[in-house]
C-alpha positions in Angstrom: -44.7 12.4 43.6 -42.9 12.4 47.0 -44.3 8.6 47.9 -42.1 8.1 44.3 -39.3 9.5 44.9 -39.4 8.0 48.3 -39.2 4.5 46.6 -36.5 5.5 44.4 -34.2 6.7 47.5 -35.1 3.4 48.7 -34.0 1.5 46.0 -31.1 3.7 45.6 -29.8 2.7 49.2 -30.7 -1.0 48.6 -28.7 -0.8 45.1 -25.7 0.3 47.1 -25.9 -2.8 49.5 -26.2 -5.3 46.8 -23.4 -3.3 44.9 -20.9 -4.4 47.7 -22.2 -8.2 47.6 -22.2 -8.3 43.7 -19.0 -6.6 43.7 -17.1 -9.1 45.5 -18.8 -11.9 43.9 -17.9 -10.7 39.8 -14.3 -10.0 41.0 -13.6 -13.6 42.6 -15.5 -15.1 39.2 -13.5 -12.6 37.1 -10.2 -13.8 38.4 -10.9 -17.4 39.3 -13.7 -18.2 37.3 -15.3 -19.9 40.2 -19.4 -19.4 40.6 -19.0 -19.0 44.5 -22.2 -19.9 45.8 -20.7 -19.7 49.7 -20.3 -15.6 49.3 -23.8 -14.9 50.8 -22.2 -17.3 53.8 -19.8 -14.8 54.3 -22.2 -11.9 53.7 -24.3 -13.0 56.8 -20.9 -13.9 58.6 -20.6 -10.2 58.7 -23.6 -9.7 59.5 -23.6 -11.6 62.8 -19.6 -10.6 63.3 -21.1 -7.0 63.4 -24.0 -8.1 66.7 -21.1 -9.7 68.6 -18.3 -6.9 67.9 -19.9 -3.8 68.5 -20.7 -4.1 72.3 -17.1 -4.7 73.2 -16.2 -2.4 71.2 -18.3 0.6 72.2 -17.1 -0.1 75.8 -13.4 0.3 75.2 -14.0 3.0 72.4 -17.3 5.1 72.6 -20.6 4.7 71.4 -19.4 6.5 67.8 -15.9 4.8 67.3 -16.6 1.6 68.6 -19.9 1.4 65.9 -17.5 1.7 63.2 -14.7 -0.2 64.4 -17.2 -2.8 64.7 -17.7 -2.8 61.2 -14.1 -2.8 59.9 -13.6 -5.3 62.1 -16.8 -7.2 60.6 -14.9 -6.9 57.4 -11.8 -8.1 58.5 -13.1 -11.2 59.8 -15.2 -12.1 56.5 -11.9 -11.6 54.4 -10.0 -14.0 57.0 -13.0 -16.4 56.4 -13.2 -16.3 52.9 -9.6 -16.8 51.9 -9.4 -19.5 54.3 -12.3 -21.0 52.1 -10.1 -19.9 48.9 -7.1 -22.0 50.8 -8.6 -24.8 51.9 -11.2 -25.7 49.4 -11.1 -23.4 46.1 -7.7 -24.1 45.4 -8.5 -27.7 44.5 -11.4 -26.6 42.3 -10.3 -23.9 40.0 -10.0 -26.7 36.4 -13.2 -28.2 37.6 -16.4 -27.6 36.1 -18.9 -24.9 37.2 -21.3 -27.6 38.5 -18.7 -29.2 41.3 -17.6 -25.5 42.3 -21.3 -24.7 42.7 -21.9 -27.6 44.7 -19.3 -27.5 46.7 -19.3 -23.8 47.9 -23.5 -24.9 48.4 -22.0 -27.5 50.9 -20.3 -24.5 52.8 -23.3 -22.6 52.5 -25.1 -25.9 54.3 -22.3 -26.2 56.8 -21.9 -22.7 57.8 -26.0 -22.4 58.3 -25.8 -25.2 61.1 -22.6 -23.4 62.3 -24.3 -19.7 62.7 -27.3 -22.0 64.4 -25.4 -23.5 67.0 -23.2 -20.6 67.8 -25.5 -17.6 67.8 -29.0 -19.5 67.8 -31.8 -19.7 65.6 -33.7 -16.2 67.4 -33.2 -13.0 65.1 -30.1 -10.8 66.5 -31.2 -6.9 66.3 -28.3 -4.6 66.0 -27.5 -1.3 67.3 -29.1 1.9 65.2 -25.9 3.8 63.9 -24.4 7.2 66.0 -25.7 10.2 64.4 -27.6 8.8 61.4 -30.9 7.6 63.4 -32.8 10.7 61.4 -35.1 11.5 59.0 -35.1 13.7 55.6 -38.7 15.4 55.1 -40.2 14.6 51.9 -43.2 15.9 51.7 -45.5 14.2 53.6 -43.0 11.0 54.1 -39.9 10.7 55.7 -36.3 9.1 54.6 -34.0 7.3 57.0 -31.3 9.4 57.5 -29.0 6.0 57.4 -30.4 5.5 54.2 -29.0 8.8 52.5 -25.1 7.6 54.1 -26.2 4.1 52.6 -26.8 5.8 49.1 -23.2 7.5 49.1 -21.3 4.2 50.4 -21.9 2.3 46.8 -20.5 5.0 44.6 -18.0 5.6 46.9 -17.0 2.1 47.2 -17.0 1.7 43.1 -14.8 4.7 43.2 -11.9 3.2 45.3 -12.4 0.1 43.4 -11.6 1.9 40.3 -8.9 3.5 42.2 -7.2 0.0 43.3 -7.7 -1.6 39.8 -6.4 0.9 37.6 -3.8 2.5 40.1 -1.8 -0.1 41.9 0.4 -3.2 40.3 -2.0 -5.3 42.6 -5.1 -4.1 40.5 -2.9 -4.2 37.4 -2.2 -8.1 38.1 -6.2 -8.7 39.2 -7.4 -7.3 35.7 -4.8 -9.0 34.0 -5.5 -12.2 35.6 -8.9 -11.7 34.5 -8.2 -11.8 30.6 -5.6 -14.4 31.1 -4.5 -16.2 34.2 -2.0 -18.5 32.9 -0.2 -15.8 31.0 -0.3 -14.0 34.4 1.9 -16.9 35.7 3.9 -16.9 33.7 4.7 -13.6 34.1 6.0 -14.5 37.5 3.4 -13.5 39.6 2.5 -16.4 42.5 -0.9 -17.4 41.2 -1.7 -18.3 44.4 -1.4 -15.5 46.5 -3.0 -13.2 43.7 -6.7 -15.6 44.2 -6.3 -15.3 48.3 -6.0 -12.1 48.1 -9.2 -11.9 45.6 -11.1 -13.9 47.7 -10.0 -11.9 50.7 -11.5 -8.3 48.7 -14.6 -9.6 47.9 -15.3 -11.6 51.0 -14.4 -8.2 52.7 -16.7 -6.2 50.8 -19.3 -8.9 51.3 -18.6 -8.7 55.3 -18.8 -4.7 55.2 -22.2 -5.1 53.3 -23.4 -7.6 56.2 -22.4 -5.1 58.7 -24.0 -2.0 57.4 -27.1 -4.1 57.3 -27.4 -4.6 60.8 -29.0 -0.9 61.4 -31.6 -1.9 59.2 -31.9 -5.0 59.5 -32.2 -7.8 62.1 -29.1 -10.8 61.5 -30.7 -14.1 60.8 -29.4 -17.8 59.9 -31.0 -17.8 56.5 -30.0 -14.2 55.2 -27.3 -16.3 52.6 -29.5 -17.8 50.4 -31.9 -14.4 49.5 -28.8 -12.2 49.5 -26.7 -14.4 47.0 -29.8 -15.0 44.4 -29.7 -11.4 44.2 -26.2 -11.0 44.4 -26.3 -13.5 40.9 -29.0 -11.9 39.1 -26.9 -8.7 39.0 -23.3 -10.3 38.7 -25.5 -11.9 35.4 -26.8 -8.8 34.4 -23.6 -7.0 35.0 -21.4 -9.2 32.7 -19.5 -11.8 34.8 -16.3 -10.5 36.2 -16.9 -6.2 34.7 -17.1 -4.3 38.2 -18.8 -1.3 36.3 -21.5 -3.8 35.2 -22.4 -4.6 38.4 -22.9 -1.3 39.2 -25.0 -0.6 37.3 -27.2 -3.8 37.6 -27.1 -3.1 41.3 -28.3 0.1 40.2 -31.3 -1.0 38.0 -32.3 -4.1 40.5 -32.8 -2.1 43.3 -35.1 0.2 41.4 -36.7 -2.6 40.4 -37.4 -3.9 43.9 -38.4 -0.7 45.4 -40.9 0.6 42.4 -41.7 -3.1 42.1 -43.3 -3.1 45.6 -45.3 0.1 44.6 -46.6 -0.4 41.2 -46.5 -4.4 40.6 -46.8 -5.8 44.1 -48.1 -9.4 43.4 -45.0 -9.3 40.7 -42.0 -8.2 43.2 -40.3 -11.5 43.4 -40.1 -12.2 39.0 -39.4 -8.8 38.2 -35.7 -9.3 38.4 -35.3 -12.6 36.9 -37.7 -11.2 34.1 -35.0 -8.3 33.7 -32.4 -11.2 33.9 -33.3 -13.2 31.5 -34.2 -10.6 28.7 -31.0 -9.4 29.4 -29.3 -12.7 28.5 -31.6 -13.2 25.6 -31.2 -9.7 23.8 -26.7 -10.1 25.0 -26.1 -12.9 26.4 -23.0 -12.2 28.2 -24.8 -9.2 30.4 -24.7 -5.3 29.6 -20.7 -4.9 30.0 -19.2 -8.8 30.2 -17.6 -10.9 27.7 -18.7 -13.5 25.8 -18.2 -17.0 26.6 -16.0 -19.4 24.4 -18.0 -22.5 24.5 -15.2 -25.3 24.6 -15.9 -29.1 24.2 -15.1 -31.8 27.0 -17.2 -34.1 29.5 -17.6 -33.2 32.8 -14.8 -35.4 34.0 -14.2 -39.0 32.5 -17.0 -41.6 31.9 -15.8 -44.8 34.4 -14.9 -47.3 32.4 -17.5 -50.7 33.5 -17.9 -52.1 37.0 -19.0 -55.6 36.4 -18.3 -58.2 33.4 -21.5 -58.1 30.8 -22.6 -62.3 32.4 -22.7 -60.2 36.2 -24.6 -56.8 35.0 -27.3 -59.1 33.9 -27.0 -60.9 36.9 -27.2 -57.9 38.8 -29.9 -56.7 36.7 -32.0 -59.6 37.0 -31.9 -59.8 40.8 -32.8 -55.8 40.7 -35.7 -56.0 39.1 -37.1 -59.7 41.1 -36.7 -57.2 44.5 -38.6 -54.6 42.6 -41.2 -56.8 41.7 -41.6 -58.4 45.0 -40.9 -55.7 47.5 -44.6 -54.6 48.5 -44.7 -58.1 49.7 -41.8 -58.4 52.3 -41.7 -54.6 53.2 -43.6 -52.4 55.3 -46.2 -49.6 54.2 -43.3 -46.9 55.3 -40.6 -48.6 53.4 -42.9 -48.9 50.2 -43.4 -45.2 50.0 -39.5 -44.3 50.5 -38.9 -46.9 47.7 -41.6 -44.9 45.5 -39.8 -42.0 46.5 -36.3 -43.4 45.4 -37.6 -44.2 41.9 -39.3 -41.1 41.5 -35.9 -39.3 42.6 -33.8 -42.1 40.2 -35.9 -40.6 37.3 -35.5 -37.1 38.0 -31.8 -37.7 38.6 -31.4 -39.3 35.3 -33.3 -36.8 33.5 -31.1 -34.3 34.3 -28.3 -36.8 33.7 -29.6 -36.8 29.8 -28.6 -33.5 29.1 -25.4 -32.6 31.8 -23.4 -36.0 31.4 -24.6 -36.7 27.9 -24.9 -32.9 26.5 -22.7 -31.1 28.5 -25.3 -28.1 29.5 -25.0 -27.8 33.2 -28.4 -26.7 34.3 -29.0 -24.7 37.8 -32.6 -24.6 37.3 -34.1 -28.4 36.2 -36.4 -28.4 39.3 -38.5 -26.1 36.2 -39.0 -28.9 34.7 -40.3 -31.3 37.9 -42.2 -28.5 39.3 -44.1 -28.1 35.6 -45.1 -31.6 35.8 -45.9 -31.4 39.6 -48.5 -28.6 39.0 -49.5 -29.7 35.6 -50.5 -32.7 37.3 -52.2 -31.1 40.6 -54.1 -28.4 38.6 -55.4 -31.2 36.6 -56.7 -32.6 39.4 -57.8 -29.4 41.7 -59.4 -27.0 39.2 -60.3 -29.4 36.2 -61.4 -32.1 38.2 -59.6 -34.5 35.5 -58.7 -38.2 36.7 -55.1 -39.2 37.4 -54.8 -40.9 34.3 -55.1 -37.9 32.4 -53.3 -35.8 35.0 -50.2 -38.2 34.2 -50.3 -37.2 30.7 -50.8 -33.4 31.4 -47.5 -33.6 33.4 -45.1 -34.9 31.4 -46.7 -32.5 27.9 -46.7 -29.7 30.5 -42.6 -30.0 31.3 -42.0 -31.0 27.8 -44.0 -27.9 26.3 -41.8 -25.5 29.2 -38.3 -27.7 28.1 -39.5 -26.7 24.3 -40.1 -22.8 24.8 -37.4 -22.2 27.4 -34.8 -24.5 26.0 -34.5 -22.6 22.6 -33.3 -19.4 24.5 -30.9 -21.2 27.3 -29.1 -23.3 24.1 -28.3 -20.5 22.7 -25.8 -19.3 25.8 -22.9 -21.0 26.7 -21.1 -21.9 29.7 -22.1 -19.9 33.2 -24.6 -17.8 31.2 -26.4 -20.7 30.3 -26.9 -22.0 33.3 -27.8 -18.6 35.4 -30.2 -18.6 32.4 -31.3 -21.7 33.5 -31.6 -20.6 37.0 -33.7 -17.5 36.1 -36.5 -19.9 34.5 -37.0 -21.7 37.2 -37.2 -19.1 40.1 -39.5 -16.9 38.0 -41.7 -20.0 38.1 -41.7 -20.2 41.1 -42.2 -16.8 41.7 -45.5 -16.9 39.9 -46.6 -19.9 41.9 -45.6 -18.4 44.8 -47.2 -15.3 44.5 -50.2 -16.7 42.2 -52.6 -17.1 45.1 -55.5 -17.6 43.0 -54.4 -20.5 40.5 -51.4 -22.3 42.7 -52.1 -22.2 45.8 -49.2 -19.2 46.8 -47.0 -20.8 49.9 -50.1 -23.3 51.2 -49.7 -25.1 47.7 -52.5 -27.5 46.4 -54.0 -30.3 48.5 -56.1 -33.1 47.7 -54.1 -34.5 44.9 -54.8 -37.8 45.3 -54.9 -40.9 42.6 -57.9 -42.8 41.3 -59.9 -44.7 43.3 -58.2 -47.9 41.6 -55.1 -46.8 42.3 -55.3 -45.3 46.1 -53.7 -48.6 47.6 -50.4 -48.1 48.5 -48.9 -51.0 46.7 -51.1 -50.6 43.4 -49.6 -47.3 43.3 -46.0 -48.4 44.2 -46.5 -50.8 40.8 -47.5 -47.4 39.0 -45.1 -45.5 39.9 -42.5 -48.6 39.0 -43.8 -49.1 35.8 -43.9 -45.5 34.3 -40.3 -44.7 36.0 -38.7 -48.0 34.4 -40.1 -47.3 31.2 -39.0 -43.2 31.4 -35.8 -44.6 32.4 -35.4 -47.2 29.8 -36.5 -44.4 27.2 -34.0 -42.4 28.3 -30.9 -45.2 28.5 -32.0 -46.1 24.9 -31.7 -42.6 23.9 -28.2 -42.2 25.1 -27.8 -45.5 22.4 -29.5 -43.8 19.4 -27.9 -41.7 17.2 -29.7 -38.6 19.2 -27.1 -39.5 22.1 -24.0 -39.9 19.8 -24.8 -36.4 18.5 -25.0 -35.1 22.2 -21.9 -36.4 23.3 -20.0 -35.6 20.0 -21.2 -31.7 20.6 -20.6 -32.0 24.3 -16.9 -33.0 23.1 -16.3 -31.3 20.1 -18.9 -28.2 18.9 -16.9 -27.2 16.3 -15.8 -30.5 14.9 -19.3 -31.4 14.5 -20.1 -27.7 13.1 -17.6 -28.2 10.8 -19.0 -31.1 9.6 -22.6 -29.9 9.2 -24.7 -31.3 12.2 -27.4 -29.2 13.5 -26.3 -29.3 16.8 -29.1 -26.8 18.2 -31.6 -28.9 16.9 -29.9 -32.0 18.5 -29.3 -30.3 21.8 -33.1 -28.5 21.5 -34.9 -32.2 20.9 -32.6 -34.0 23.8 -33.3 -31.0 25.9 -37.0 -31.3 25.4 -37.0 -35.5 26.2 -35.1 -34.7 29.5 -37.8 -32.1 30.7 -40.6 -34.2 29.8 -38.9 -37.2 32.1 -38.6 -34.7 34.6 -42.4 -33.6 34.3 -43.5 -37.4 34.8 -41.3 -37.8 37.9 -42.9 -34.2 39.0 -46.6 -35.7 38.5 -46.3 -39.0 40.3 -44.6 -37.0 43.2 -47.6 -35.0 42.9 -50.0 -38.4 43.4 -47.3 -39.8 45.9 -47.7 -37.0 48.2 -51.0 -35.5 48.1 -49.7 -32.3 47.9 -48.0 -29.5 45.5 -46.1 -26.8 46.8 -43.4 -24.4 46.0 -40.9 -26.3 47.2 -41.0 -28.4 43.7 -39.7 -25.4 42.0 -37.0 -24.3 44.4 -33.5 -24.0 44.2 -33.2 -26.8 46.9 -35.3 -29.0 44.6 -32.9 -28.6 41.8 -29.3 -28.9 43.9 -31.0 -32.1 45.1 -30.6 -33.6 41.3 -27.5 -32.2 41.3 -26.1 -34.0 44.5 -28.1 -37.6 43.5 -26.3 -36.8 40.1 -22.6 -36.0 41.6 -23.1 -38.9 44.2 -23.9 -41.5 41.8 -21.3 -40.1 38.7 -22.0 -37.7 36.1 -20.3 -40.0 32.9 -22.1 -42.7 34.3 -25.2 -44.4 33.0 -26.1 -46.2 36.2 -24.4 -43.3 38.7 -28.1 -41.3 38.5 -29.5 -44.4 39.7 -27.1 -44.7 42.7 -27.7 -41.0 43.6 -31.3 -41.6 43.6 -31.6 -44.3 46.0 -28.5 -43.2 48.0 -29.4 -39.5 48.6 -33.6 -40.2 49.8 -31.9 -43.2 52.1 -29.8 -40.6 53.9 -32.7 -38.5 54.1 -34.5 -40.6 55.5 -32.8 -42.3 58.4 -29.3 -40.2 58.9 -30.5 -36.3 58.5 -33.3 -37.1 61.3 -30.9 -38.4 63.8 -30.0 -35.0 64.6 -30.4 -31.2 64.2 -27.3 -30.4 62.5 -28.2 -32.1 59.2 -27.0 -29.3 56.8 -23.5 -29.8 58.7 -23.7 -33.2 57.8 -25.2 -33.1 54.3 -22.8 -30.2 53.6 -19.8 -32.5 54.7 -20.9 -35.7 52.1 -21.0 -32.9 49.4 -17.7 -31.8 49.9 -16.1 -35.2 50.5 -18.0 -36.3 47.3 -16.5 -33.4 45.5 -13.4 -33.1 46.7 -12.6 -37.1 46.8 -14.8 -39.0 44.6 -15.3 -36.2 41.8 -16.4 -39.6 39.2 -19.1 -40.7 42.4 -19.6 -43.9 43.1 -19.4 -45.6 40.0 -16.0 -43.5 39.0 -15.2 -45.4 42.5 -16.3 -48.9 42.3 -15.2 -48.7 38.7 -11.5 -47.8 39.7 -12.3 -50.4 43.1 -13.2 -53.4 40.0 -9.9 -52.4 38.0 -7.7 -52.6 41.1 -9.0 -55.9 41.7 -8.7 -57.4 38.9 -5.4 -55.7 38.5 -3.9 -57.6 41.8 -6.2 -60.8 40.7 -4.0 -61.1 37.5 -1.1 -60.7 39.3 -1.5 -62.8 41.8 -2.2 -65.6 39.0 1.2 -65.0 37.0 3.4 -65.3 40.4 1.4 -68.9 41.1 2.1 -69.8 37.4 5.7 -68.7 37.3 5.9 -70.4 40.9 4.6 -73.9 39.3 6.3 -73.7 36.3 10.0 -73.4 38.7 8.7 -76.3 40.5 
């Protein structure tokens, strides 16, 4: 009995943590609407602000005073930071789509790791145990940190001031105003601007103060974004986007989750919350206390128009696919595996490409659908002992049969929902094969996947790998021709138009939906044969931001921008990110300048590069004609 009601006060103290993080994170969204990835960046900003305050400050103010001077001050600084990030970058993002806000707060995420590395190191930082609360309560036969009880009381009292602010100032007035409708807010006459600094500045301060009061329990560390942050979603999810009482009491309901997790399901800990998270979005799927979410009808930015004349694509084409042919023959063993690598990465980056630029649905979680294939493929293989021939097909049927179960559930959402949904499936898969020792392998993954004996040569399995990923491809591209990818793009433009007019636009979205996860399965299984190897990493949320980067790199509208990403973004990897330590800085940095500058990628660019050309080409040629026709 006490060992349980140890475990609860555990989870109760943990709830209250994640209730400051979540907090911050549904007011900026309720306001701005932006899916801030970056606010776990400013969580362990605090966290590491704490370490370096709190020694000066006990010197100049006692051992008592100066600990908790050291967190305000924590606090402070993580509001500065995060409405400088709100300044400087957020305010050029708030009519994009959720995808480029989510990838460009990932590239602070990226740039701020390398940042905390090369400032405070990579080493763990231990903090200071707090004055006066380095206790115990006596339960029974176990004890409770004494820290822990004051951690309890800090969430409700936070929620109460909260309520306090919003419902008691003009300030809070104007927030949950803003939050039903912004413009109107403007209108108004209140500075827009000003109002989402100072939102930003709240809930990056109530992410700092969570970072801080970590400390005492836990050691500061470069990596203590990302875990923080997934958590931080699920509840925000849960919660209802944007309702601060919802995240209270998700925070509430996670954290028992955790803690009773660890002592009654404890090869289960890591799905149980995106379990929770995604009933939760099935049964309502705008969380326990949001809103729901209007789904409205436009592409994710314009489609560029072409780049080259009809005679010069087939020109192009043709010379493409001679080098394609022929490359095993001129290049060395290295360079033949990174080309594999860039079809494999071409496919998955179209695949994903299929549904986002064609259907609209901006999916966080498509490395599901590469990681199904992946392990289809390897399990084949490892525990079946079945040949690579019939490993290839297990793939592909393995992705497509996840795409078909998961996809009727996530279709049914719209907008951010949709796409946390998205992000559930896929980390509760790889919470089973991270934790499903047995079967997958757990963290070591499964080895030995090799191809057939026919097949083991390098350059026999380069022509494989062509073959199947030109033919994917090509399935795909014809697709987007067919009257399957009219329908898509007519829903992703216009749901209601083509509603109205009595399309099944479920169906539509269900089948295209199920052809883009069965593409990304067969990209997953030849990576499989390619490497040797499955792991978790095929199911991460790294895997999947890596599609959406090859994606937003090449252009989203575009049919051949997936096909730039995925030979652009493995090239960097391969010979820039090696050439030094700070690679996240530097891969952070081409996200942002992608985002920020070339929001169509490079075919939005060449295409507006072509138009300007032949724009200064035509007038070039009327000044010589109106020059020869005066002399």
């Amino acid at each position: 009995m006490w060992e349980i009601a140890t475990q609860i006060l555990t989870g109760l103290a943990s709830a209250s943590n994640l209730f400051l993080v979540a907090c911050g994170l549904t007011l900026i969204f309720g306001v701005t609407r932006v899916v801030n990835f970056a606010h776990g960046s400013i969580y362990m900003l605090g966290a590491y602000a704490m370490v370096t305050f709190v020694t000066p400050m006990r010197e100049h103010l006692g051992s008592t005073l100066g600990f908790w001077a050291a967190i305000a001050a924590s606090a402070i600084f993580a509001a500065v930071v995060s409405a400088a990030i709100e300044v400087i970058l957020l305010r050029r993002l708030y009519r994009s789509n959720h995808l480029f806000q989510l990838l460009a707060t990932f590239g602070v995420v990226l740039i701020v790791q390398d940042l905390v590395i090369l400032i405070w190191g990579a080493e763990d930082i231990l903090g200071p145990r707090a004055p006066g609360l380095t206790g115990f309560v006596q339960l029974g036969e176990h004890r409770f940190p004494t820290y822990s009880v004051f951690m309890i009381a800090v969430g409700p009292m936070v929620f109460l001031a909260l309520w306090l602010i919003l419902h008691r100032t003009r300030w809070g007035t104007l927030i949950r105003a803003a939050s039903q409708d912004k413009e109107m807010v403007g209108l108004l006459g209140a500075r827009d601007s000003l109002l989402m600094t100072s939102v930003l500045a709240l809930g990056g301060a109530l992410a700092g103060l969570a970072g801080a009061l970590q400390i005492p329990m836990q050691p500061a560390n470069a990596f203590m974004d990302v875990s923080i942050i997934t958590e931080a979603f699920v509840i925000t999810v849960i919660g209802g986007m944007g309702s601060m009482t919802g995240a209270f009491l998700a925070a509430i309901m996670v954290g028992l989750i955790q803690a009773l997790g660890i002592q009654l399901f404890p090869k289960s800990t890591l799905v149980l919350i995106f379990v929770v998270m995604a009933i939760v979005l099935i049964i309502r799927p705008w969380g326990l206390l949001g809103r729901p979410e209007v789904e409205v009808g436009g592409a994710i930015g314009e489609p560029p128009e072409r780049i080259l004349s009809p005679r010069m694509t087939r020109f192009a084409l043709g010379a493409l696919a001679i080098f394609l042919l022929f490359a095993p023959y001129f290049l060395s063993q290295y360079h033949v595996g990174l080309l594999i690598e860039v079809l494999l990465m071409s496919l998955f980056a179209f695949s994903l490409n299929f549904i986002m630029g064609n259907g609209g649905l901006v999916s966080f979680g498509h490395a599901a659908y590469f990681g199904l294939g992946a392990y289809g493929a390897a399990l084949a293989v490892y525990h079946w002992r079945w040949p690579m021939e019939a490993a290839l097909v297990l793939g592909p049927l393995a992705a497509a049969a996840g795409a078909l179960i998961f996809g009727w559930f996530v279709l049914r959402l719209a907008g951010v929902y949709a796409a946390m949904l998205t992000l559930a499936i896929a980390q509760i898969l790889w919470s089973l094969a991270f934790q499903w020792n047995e079967f997958s392998g757990g963290d070591n993954g499964i080895n030995g996947v090799w191809p057939s004996a026919w097949a083991q040569s390098r350059v026999v399995f380069y022509y494989v790998v062509l073959a199947l990923s030109v033919t994917a491809i090509g399935a795909l591209w014809r697709a987007t021709k067919a009257p399957l990818g009219y329908t898509l793009r007519a829903g992703r433009d216009s749901p209601r138009r083509c509603e109205a007019i009595g399309i099944n636009l479920l169906m539509h979205r269900w089948a295209g939906f199920v052809l883009a996860g069965a593409a990304a399965g067969l990209s997953g299984a030849l990576f499989a044969f390619s490497k040797g190897t499955v792991d978790t990493h095929v199911l991460s949320v790294s895997m999947t931001v890596d599609s959406l980067v090859m994606v937003l790199i090449g252009g989203v509208n575009a049919i051949t921008g997936p096909l730039m990403g995925g030979t652009i973004y493995p090239l960097l990897k391969a010979y820039i990110m090696p050439l030094t330590d700070a690679w996240r800085m530097f891969l952070g940095a081409v996200i942002l300048l992608t985002v920020l500058l070339f929001p169509q990628g490079l075919a939005g660019f060449l295409s507006r590069l072509s138009r300007h050309l032949n724009s200064s080409t035509n007038s070039a040629g009327v000044s010589l004609r109106v020059v020869g026709e005066r002399g």
